[in-house]
Structures are given as C-alpha cells and as structure tokens.
C-alpha positions as CSV (number, residue, x, y, z in Angstrom):
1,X,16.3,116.0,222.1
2,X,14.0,114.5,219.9
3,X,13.9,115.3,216.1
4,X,10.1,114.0,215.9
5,X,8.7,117.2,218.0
6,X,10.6,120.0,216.4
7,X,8.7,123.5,218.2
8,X,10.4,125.5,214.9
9,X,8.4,123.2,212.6
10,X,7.5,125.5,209.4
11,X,9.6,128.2,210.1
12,X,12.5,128.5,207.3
13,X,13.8,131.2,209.1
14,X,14.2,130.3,212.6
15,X,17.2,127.7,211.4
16,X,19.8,130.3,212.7
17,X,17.6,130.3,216.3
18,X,18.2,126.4,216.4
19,X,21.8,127.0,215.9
20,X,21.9,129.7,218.2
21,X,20.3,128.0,220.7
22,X,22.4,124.6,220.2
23,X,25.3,126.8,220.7
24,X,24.2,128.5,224.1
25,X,23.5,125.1,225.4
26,X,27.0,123.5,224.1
27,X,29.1,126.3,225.5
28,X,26.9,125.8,228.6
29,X,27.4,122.1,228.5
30,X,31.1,122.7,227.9
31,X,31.9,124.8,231.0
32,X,30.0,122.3,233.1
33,X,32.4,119.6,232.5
34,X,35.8,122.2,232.8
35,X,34.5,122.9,235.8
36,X,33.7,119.0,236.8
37,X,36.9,117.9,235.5
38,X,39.1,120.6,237.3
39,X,37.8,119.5,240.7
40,X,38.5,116.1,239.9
C-alpha cells in the first residue's frame, strides 16, 4: 500500500472504486483474523 503509485491516478470518479475495493479487502482482512482468533 503505497500512496506514491496510485493505478487510479487522474480518475475523479473512480474514488468510490478505491473505497469499494478498500472495503472488500477489510471485510476480507477482518474474517481472516475471526477465524485465526477462534482457533486460538
């Protein structure tokens, strides 16, 4: 994640994408460590 190399770089509309995708990956991120905690 680095803010230097942005691939939607001069797209003004593609902000909800990035927030869509930041989501996914959250949620994603989120139910890894449930999971990881629950076995532990």
């Amino acid at each position: 994640m680095r803010p230097k190399r942005y691939p939607y770089q001069g797209k003004k509309a593609s902000t909800t994408e990035i927030v869509k995708a930041w989501e996914k990956a959250y949620s994603a991120y989120r139910v890894k460590g449930q999971k990881k905690a629950r076995k532990g």
